[in-house]
C-alpha positions as CSV (number, residue, x, y, z in Angstrom):
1,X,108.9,321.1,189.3
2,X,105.1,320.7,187.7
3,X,103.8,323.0,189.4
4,X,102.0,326.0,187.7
5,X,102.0,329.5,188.5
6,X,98.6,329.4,190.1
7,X,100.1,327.8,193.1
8,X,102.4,330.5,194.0
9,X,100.9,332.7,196.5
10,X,99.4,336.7,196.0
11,X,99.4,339.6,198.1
12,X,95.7,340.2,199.3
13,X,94.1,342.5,201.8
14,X,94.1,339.5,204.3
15,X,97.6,339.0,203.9
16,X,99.3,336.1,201.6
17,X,96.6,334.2,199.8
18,X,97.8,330.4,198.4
19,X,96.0,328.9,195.4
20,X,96.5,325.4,195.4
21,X,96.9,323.6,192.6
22,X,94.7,320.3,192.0
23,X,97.6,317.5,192.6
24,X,98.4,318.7,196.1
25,X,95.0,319.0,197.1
26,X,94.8,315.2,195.8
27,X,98.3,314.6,197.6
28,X,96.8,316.3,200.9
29,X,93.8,313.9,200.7
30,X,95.6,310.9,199.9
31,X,97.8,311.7,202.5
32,X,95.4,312.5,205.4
33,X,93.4,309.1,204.5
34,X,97.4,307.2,204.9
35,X,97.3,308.9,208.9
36,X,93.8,307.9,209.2
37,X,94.8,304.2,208.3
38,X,98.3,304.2,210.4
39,X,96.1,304.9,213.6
40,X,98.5,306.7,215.5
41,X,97.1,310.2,215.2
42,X,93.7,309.2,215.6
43,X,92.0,310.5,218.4
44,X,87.6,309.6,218.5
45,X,86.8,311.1,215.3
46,X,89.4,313.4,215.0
47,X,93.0,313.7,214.5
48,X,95.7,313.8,217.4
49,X,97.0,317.3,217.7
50,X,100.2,317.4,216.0
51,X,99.0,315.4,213.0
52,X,99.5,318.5,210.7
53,X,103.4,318.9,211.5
54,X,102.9,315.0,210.2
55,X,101.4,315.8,207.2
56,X,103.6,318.3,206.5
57,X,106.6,315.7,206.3
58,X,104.6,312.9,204.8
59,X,103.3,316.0,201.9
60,X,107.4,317.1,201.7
61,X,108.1,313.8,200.7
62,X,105.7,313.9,198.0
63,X,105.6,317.4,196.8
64,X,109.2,318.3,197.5
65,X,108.5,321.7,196.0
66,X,105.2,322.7,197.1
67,X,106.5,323.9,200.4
68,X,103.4,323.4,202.3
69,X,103.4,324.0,205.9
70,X,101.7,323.1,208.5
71,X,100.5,326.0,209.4
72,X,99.2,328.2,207.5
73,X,98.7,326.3,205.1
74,X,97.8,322.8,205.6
75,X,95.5,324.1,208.2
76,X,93.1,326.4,206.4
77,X,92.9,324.4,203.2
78,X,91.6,321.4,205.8
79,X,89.0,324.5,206.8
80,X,88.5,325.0,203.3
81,X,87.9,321.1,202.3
82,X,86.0,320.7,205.3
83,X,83.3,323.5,204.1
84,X,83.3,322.2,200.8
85,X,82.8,318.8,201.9
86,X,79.6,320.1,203.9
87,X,78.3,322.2,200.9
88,X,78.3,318.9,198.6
89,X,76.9,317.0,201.8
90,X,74.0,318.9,201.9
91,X,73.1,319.3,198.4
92,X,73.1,315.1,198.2
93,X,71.6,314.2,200.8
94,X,69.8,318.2,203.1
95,X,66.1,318.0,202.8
96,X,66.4,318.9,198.6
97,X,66.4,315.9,196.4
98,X,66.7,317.6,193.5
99,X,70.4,317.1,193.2
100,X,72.6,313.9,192.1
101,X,75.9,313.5,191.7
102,X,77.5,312.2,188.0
103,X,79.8,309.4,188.8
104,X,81.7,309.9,185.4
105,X,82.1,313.8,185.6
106,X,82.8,313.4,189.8
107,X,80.0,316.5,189.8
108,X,77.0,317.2,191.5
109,X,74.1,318.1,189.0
110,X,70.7,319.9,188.8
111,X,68.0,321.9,186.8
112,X,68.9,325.3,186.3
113,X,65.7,326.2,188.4
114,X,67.2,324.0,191.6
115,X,70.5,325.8,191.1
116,X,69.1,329.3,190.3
117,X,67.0,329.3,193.6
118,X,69.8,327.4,195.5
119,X,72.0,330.1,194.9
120,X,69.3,333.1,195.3
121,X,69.1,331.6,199.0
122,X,72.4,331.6,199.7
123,X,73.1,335.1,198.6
124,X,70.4,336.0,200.3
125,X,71.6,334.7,203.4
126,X,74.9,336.1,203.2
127,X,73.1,339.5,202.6
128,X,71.3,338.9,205.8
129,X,74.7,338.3,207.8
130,X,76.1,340.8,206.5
131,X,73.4,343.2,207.6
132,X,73.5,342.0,211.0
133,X,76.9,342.2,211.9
């Protein structure tokens, strides 16, 4: 089937976890970017409602054994991408210009010291969250 055993879901405190394995993450993309062209699921800039039960046929087609669904899972790994997505945003182009992005190695890079105090702040932040709530 080619797909490893780190795509088959684990039991986890929040319920069934899936790892996804780096082709169907590329299959999603690919696939999301093919409804984007079609046109007929998109809505402003944003997709129509039901676009995810039509990923989930376009992605059955190409990952026959993946058994992706809608939802769950198509749905929170777009959540998941989407975060992500905003993350690498930031770094390349938020008020810090101390990050680039290697063309060859598809990577964003940076002194230790950037990444060190990037990371500090974030923790920190989290900390601070969780202290609130």
């Amino acid at each position: 089937s080619g797909f490893s055993q780190s795509s088959v879901s684990s039991q986890s405190f929040r319920g069934t976890i899936r790892k996804w394995a780096l082709e169907e993450d590329v299959a999603s993309v690919a696939c999301m970017v093919d409804l984007h062209n079609v046109g007929t699921f998109n809505a402003d800039t944003r997709f129509k409602a039901d676009y995810l039960n039509e990923l989930e046929k376009m992605l059955e087609k190409v990952l026959p054994h993946a058994m992706l669904k809608a939802k769950p899972n198509l749905e929170s790994r777009i959540r998941t991408l989407k975060r992500v997505w905003l993350i690498i945003y930031d770094m390349l182009r938020g008020k810090n210009n101390d990050f680039g992005w290697d063309e060859h190695r598809q990577l964003v890079f940076a002194e230790d010291a950037v990444w060190n105090s990037y990371i500090n702040v974030r923790i920190i932040s989290s900390l601070y969250f969780l202290i609130l709530t």
